[in-house]
N, C-alpha and C positions, 0 to 999 in steps of 0.2 A: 721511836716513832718520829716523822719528821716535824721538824719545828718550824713556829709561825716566821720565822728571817730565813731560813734553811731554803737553797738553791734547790727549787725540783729536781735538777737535770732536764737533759733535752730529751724529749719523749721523742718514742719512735709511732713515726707518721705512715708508715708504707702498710698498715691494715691494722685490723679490729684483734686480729689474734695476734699482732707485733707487738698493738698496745701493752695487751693483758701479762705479755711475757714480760713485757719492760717494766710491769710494775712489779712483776716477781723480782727480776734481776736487780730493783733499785734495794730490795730487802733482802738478802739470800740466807744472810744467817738466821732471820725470822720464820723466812719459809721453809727454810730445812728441818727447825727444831719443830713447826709445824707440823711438818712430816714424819720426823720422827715422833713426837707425842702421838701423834695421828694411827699410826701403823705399829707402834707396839701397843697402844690401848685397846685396838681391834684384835689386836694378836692375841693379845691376854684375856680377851674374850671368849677368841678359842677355847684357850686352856681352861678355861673353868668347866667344861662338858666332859676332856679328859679326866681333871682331877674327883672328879665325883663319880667319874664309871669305874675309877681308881678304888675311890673310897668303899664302892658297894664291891666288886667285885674281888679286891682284898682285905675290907676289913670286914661290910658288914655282913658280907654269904658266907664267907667260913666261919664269922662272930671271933675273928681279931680282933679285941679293942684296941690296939699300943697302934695297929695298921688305920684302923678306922680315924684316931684323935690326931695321927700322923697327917693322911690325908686329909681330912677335915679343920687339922692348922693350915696346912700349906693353900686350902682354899680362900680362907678366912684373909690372909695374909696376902695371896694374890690377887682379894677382890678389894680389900683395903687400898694399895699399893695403883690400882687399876684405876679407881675412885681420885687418888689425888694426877694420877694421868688423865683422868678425865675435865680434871678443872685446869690443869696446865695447859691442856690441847685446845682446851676455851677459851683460856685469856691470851692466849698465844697468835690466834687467828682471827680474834676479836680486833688485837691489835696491827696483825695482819690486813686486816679491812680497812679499820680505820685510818690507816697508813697510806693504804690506795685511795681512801676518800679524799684524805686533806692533799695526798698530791695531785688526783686529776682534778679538783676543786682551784689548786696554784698555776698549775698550767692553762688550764681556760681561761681565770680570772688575768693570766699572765696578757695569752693568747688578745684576750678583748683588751687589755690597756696598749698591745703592741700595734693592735688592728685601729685604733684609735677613732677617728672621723670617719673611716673607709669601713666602720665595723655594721653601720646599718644598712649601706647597700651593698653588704654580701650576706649579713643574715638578718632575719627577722627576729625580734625583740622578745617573740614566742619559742623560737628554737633555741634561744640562749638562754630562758627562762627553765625550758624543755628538760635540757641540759645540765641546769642545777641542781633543779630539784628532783628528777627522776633518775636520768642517766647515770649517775654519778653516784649514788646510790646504788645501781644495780650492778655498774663498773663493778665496785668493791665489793657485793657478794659475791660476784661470781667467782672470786680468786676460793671459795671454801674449795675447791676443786686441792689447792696446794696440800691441802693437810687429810680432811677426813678422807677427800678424792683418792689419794695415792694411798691411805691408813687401809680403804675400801678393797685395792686392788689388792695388798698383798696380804690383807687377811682374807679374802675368797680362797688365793692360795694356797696357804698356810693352810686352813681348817679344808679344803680338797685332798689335800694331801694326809691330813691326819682321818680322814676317812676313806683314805685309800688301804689305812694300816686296818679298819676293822671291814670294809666290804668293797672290790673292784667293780660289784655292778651299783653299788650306791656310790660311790665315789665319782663314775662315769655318769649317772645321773644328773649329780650336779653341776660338773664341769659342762656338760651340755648343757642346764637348764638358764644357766645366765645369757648366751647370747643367742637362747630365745626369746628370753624377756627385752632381749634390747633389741632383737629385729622388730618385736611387737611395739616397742615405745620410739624407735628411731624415726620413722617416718611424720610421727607426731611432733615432733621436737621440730622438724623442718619444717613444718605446718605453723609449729612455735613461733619460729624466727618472723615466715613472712607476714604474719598476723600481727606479730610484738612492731613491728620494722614499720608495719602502714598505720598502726595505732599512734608512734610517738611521733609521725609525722601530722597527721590530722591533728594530735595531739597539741603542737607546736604552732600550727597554725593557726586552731581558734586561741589559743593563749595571747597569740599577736592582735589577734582580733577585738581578743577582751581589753587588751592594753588602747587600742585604737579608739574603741568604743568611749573606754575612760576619758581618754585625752581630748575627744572629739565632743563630747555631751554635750554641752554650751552651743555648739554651732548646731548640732544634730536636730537641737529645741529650738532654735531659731527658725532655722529652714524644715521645719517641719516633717523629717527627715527620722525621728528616735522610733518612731515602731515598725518602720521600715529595717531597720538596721538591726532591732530587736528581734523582729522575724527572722531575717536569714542569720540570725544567731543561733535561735531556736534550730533551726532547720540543721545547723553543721554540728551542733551540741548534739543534739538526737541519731545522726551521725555515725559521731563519737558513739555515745553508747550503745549503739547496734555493735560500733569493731568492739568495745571491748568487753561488749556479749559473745562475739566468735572467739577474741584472744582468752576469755573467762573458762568458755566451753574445752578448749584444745587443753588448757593449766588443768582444768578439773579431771581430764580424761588421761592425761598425763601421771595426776598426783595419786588419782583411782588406781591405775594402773600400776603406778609406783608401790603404791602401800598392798592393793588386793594377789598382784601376780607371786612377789616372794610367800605369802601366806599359804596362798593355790599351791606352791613349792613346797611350803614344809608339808602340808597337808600329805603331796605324794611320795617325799622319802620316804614320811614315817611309817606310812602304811606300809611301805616296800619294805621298813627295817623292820616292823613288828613283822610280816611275814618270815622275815630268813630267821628271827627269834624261834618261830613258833616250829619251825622248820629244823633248829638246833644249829644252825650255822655261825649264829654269835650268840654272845651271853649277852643276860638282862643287862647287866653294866653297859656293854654297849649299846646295847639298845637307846637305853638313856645317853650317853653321850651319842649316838647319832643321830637325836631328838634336838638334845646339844645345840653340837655342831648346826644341825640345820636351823634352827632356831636365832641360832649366833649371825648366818649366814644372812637371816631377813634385814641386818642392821646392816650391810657390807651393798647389798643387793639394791638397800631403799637409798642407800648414799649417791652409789654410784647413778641413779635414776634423778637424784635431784642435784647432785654436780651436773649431769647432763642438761638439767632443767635451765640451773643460774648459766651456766656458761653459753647453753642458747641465747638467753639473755642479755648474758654480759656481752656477746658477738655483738649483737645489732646496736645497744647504746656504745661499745668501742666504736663500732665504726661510724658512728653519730660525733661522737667525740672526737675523732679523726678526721673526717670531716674536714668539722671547725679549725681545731688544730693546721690543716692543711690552707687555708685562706690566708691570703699575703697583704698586707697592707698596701694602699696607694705608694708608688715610687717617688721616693725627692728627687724629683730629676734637675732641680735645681743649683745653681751654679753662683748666680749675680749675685752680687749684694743688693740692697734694698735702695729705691732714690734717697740720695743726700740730702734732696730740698724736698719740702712739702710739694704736693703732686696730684693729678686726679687720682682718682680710681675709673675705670669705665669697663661697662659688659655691653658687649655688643648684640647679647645674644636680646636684651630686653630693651637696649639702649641707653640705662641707667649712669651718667656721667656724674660721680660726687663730689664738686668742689672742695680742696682743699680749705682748711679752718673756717667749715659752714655748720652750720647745722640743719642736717637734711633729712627732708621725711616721705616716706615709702607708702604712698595710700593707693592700696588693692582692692577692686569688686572682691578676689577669693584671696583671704591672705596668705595661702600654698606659694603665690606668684611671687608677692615679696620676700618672703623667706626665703626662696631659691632665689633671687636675686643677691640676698645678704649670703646664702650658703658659698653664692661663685666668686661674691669679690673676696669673701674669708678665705679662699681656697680649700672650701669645703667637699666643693664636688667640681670635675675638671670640666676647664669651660677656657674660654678666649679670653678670658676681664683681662685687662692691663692695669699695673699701676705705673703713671707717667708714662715713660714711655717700651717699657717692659714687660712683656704677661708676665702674669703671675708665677706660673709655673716652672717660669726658668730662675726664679730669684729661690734662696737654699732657705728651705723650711722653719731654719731657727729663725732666722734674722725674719721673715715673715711672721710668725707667730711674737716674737717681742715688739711688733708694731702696729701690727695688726690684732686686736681681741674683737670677738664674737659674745655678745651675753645673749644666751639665751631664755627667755623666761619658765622654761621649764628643765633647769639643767640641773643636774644632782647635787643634795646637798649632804656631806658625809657626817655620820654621828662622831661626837665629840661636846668642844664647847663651843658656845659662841664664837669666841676669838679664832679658833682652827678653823670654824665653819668659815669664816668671812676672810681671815690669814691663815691660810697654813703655814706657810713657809713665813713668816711675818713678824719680827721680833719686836717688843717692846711696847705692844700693844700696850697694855695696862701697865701702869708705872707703879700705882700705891695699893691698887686690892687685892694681895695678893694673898688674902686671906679668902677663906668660902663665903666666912659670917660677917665679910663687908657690906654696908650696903652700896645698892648701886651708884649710889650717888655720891658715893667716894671716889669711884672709879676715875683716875685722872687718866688721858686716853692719847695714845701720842697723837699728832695733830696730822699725820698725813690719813690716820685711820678715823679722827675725828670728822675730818674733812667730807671722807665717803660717806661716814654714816648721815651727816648735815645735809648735803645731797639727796640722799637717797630717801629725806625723810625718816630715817631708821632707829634718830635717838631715841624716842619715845619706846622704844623696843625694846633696848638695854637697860632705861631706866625703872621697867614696869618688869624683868627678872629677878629672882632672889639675890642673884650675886653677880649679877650683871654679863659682863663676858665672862665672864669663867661658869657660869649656868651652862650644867651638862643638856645637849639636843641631842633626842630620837634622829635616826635615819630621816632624810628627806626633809626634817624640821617639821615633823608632826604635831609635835606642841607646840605650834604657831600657826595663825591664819592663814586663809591664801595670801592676802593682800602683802601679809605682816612680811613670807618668803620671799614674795617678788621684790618686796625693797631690802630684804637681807642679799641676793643675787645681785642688785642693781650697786650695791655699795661694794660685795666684792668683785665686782668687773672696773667699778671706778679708781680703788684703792690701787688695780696695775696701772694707773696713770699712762695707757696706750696711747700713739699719736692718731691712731684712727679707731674710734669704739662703734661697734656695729650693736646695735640693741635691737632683739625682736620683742618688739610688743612689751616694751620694761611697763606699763602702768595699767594693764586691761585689768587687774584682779583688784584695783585701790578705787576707793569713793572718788566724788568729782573733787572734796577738800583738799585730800593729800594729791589725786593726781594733778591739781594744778600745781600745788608748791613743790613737788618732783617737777614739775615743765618749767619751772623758775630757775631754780637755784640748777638744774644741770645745764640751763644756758648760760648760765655767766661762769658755771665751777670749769666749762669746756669751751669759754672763750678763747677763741685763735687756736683751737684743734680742729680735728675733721669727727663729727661726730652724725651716725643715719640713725632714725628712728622707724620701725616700721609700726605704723598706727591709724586708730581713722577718729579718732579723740580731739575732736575741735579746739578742746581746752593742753593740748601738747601740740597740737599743729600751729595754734593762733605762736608760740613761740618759736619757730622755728622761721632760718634764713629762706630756705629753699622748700616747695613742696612737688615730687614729681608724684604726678597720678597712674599708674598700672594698670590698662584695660589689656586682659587676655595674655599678660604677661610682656606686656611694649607700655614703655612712655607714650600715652596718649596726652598730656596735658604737664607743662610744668610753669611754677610761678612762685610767689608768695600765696599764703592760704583764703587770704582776701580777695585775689586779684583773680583766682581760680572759681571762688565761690559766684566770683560774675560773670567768668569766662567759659565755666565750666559745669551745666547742669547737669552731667551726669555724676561730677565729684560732688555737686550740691547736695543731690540727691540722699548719695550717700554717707555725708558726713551730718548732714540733717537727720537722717534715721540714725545714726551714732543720738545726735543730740537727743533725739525723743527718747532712744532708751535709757539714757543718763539721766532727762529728766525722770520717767518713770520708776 
């Protein structure tokens, strides 16, 4: 099975059914012994109808006993024998799955770090969600097609043919009656696809929605906006479970059919073989084994009905997964190197000019406007900004991102420890606790990472964990406040010492105590750098060199915060209503 370092390979992109092949080809010898488990465990199924019309028809109608204990070892021994092919073919294709799981799981997770910044405007937050949890999953059933699929086909065979040795018009029975059970379920299965295919799309979209909703609440309650939004939630959710009341119906009509038609099957051999019995054309023995046989047949018949079922399935999330797979990341078309000397920034699209080693702050009527302002000069999203006298987009990626950081206030935070959370790559963090049952206040902290956390207000954070940094954190730092995140975030954006730090909204989720002493200590820790705040926080503005005002996405007002507050009633306005709900 593949391993958690272990190179996916490169998946193939060109469709949904290249995908599924490629996850065979990347396993062959698993999928082969699949197969083989597969297709002689069916085999040997067969055989147990022969060996019993063996047993009656030589030992126990003439009362051979030596013939009867013969036969009835050799059954005993091939259903033993069948039994440990049966858990072999299990674990075999168990691991078969699981194998497809963890690596189209590698390759997406791949796909979205390679997509990087350019990954949310090409997909929604819900279809890569969509994606994880569902598709990916159904990706890897559908491979049972490799083992019990192929087991299915050539035991149909196999027991056609050994009923061809006791009856040619029961033999032709059968070999007709399978691909009228699948003319009767084929068209259903197409009915499958396009039902499964508008479900995980709708599917994908309210998930982005739910995500939206989350992210959005605070402002939704504001603007009095939450049950409006709540509604047309309702409305798409109800939707949803209409498709996947028709995707339900078509599965149920499918699995009915699956399970009820080979039954319908045995039901008219057998009559057909008890007649040529009765008729003297075969003996009882065979009678029984064509009872068998057919009987055997329901398990071959109900397979290949539900490999048909998952691989419908697994069609529409491959090509979902291929898709994604297929989206390229923004081009570095860049070339320059980055200005030598400190330099503006400027976007012409809103007007926003940010003085080198200022500190400047970004106050928006909608804060959509400043964050896309910070998105263009980060080279977020492609725009005209220049720095000095260079757009953006022609200076080369690295050298951009080692001068340029973006802290976002809601940026991921990965499980581990404290110290990984805030350093990954960050050596020497803790010098003396390097024990678990330190306590934190042992902790002696190197001083470039003391620094961040002093800044960012964050000590009090470390000192109140059991073991300071090295306290294991939940995904996203769950076992921490909002407030407590946003300065674990603001310490690791400080700690890369960038010559230009672009912060969105670093102090909305902290009381007015800590958000002033965050507006202190990061004006003097970012003296003589270039550092934008986006806020409408009177107690982070009142520190700040510069304030430019954003109406409608244009500089409509810039100044000191003071100078604004008299020049400027519409910024009055609304950094006054900041202040009342801060007082509140």
């Amino acid at each position: 099975m593949i391993d958690a370092y272990e190179d996916p390979g490169t998946p193939d992109r060109r469709g949904g059914g290249r995908y599924l092949w490629w996850l065979v080809t990347r396993q062959p010898g698993r999928c082969a012994a699949g197969a083989v488990f597969g297709s002689v465990w069916m085999v040997l199924l067969a055989a147990t109808p022969y060996l019993m019309s063996r047993a009656i028809d030589d030992g126990l109608e003439p009362g051979d006993m030596r013939a009867l204990v013969l036969w009835s070892g050799a059954l005993f021994a091939v259903g033993a024998f069948n039994a440990w092919l049966s858990v072999m073919r299990h674990r075999t294709m168990t691991r078969v799955r699981m194998d497809a799981n963890f690596r189209t799981v590698k390759v997406v997770v791949g796909q979205a770090v390679r997509l990087g910044a350019s990954l949310r405007r090409q997909a929604s937050a819900g279809e890569v969600v969509t994606i994880g949890v569902g598709d990916v999953q159904t990706v890897s059933q559908s491979l049972t097609v490799v083992g019990p699929g192929v087991g299915a086909v050539l035991g149909y065979l196999v027991t056609a043919l050994l009923l061809m040795s006791v009856s040619g018009l029961v033999a032709a029975v059968v070999l007709l009656g399978l691909p009228v059970i699948l003319l009767l379920v084929g068209p259903l299965l197409g009915r499958l696809r396009g039902s499964e295919a508008e479900y995980r799309e709708r599917q994908g979209v309210l998930t982005a929605r739910i995500g939206d909703l989350a992210g959005g609440l605070r402002v939704l309650a504001g603007l009095g906006g939450k049950q409006l939004v709540a509604d047309a939630f309702q409305q798409d959710s109800r939707r949803l479970r209409e498709q996947g009341y028709r995707v339900g119906r078509v599965t149920s009509w499918v699995q009915a059919l699956g399970t009820g038609l080979p039954t319908l099957f045995l039901a008219v051999v057998t009559w057909l073989a008890a007649r040529l019995t009765a008729q003297g054309d075969i003996t009882v023995g065979q009678l029984v084994s064509v009872y068998g046989y057919v009987a055997v047949l329901v398990w071959p018949v109900a397979f290949l009905v539900e490999c048909g079922y998952q691989l419908s399935r697994g069609l529409v999330c491959a090509r979902r997964v291929v898709r994604f797979l297929r989206l390229d990341p923004m081009p570095d078309t860049g070339t320059l190197d980055a200005p030598s000397e400190p330099s503006a920034l400027y976007d012409p699209e809103s007007g926003v000019r940010v003085l080198p080693g200022r500190l400047t702050a970004l106050v928006a009527e909608h804060p959509a406007d400043a964050t896309a302002v910070v998105d263009r000069l980060g080279r977020y999203t492609p725009s005209n900004a220049t720095w000095g006298d260079i757009r953006l987009d022609e200076i080369a990626l690295n050298q951009l991102r080692s001068h340029i950081v973006v802290a976002d206030h809601e940026a991921d935070l990965f499980a581990g420890t404290l110290q990984e959370m805030i350093a990954p790559s960050f050596r020497g963090a803790a010098n003396c606790a390097t024990s678990h049952n330190a306590p934190a206040h042992a902790t002696q902290l190197n001083p470039a990472l003391q620094k961040a956390l002093h800044t960012a207000a964050a000590e009090d954070i470390v000192q109140a964990l059991p073991h300071g940094l090295n306290t294991q954190m939940d995904a996203q730092a769950r076992n921490l406040s909002g407030g407590q995140r946003q300065r674990i975030r603001l310490a690791r954006a400080l700690l890369t010492d960038p010559d230009i730090l672009l912060t969105i909204e670093p102090t909305s989720a902290l009381d007015a105590h800590t958000e002033a002493t965050v507006a202190a200590r990061l004006r003097d820790a970012r003296q003589g750098r270039t550092t934008v705040v986006t806020t409408t926080s009177p107690l982070v503005l009142d520190r700040t060199d510069t304030v430019l005002y954003l109406k409608d996405g244009k500089v409509e007002a810039s100044g000191t915060h003071h100078e604004l507050l008299d020049t400027a009633p519409a910024y009055r306005a609304l950094v006054a209503r900041e202040t009342e709900e801060v007082a509140g």
